[in-house]
C-alpha positions in Angstrom: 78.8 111.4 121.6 82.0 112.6 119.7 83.1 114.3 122.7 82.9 111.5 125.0 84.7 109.3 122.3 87.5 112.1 121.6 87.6 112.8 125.3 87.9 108.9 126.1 90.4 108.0 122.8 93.0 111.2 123.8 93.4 109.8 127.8 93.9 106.4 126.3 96.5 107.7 123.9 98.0 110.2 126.4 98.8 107.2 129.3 99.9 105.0 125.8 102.5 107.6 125.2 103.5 107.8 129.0 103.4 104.0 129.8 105.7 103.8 126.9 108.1 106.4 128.3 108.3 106.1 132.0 107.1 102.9 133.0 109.6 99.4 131.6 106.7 96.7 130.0 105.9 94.4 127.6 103.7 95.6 125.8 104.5 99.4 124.6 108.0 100.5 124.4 111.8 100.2 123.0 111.9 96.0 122.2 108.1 95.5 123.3 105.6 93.9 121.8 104.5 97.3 120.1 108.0 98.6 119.7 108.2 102.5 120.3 110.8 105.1 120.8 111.0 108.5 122.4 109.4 110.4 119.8 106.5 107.9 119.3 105.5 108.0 122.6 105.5 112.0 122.4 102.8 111.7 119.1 101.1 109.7 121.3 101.2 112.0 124.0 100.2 114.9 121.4 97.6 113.2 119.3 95.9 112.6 123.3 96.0 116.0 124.2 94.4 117.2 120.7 91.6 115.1 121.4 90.9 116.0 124.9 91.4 119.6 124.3 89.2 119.8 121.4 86.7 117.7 123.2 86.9 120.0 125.9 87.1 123.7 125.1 85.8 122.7 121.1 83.3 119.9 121.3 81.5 120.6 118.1 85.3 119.5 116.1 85.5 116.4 118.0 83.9 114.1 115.4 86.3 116.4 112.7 89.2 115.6 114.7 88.5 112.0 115.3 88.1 111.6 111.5 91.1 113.6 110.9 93.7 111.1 113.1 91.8 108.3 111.5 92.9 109.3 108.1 96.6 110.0 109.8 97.1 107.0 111.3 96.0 105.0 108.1 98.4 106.9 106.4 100.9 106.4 108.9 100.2 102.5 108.8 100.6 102.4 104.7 103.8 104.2 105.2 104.8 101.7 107.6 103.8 98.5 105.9 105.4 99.9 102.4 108.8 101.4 103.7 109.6 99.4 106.6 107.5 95.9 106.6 109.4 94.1 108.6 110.1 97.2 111.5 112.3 99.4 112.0 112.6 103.6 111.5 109.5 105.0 110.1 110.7 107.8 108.3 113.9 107.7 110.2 112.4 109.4 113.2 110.1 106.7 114.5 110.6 103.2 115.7 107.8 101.1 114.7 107.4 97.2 114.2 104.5 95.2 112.3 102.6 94.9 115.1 102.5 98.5 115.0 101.9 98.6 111.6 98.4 96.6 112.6 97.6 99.0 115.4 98.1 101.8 113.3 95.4 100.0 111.1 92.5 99.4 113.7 93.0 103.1 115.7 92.6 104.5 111.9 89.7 102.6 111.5 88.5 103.0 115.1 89.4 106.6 115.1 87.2 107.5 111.5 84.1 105.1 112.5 84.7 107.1 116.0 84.5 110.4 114.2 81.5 109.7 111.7 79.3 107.5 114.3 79.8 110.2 116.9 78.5 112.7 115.1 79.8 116.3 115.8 79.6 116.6 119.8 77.6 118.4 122.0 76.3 121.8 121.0 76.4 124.0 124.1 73.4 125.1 125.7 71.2 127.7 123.9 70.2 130.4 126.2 67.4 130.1 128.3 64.2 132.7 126.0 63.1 135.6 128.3 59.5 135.2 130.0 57.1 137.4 128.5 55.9 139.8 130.1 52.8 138.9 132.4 49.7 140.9 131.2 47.2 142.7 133.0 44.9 140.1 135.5 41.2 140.0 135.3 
C-alpha cells in the first residue's frame, strides 16, 4: 500500500510543481492562491520524483520516504508560520504565503499517516521452490 500511496503522492506533487511553472492559474503560482516561485515549484517537482522513484525501483522505503517528507514538510510549515507569518521568502529562497503555511501542515500530516498506515510496500516476489523430484511409481 506504501507504494501505491508514494507512487500516487510524487505524480500529484510532480504536475503541482509543473502547473505552478508552466501553466498561468489561480490556484498554484507567483500571486495565487498558494503563492509559489521558481524554486518551489522545482521541490515540488523533486520531492515527486523521490516518491515515484523510490516507489518504483525501491518499494520496500516507500512508507520510510513518505514518513520522511512528512516530518520535512512539518518542519518546513513551522519555519514558515515562525519566520514569515504573514508570507513572503521562506528562508530567502522560497516564496510562500499562509495558505501555504496550512498546506505545508496537512501534506505533513498526510504524508506521515501515508507512511505509517501504508506500511513498508510491496516485497517483491520470492522465487518460485524447485519441484521435488518425482520418485519411483508403483
Amino acid at each position: 500500500m506504501a507504494k501505491k500511496l508514494a507512487l500516487v503522492l510524487g505524480v500529484v506533487f510532480v504536475l503541482v510543481g509543473l502547473l505552478g511553472m508552466f501553466v498561468p492559474n489561480p490556484l498554484v503560482g507567483a500571486g495565487a492562491i498558494f503563492d509559489t516561485n521558481t524554486l518551489h515549484d522545482i521541490v515540488h517537482l523533486v520531492f515527486g520524483i523521490i516518491l515515484i522513484v523510490v516507489a518504483l525501483k525501491a518499494p520496500m522505503k516507500s512508507g520510510l520516504w513518505l514518513k520522511i517528507l512528512g516530518v520535512v514538510y512539518l518542519l518546513i510549515a513551522v519555519l514558515g508560520f515562525v519566520l514569515i507569518p504573514t508570507g513572503g521568502m521562506l528562508l530567502g529562497l522560497v516564496e510562500a504565503n499562509d495558505a501555504d503555511h496550512w498546506l505545508h501542515v496537512v501534506l505533513g500530516v498526510v504524508l506521515l499517516a501515508a507512511g505509517f498506515l501504508g506500511g513498508k510496500g510491496k516485497a517483491p516476489a520470492a522465487p518460485a521452490a524447485p519441484a521435488a523430484p518425482a520418485g519411483p511409481s508403483m
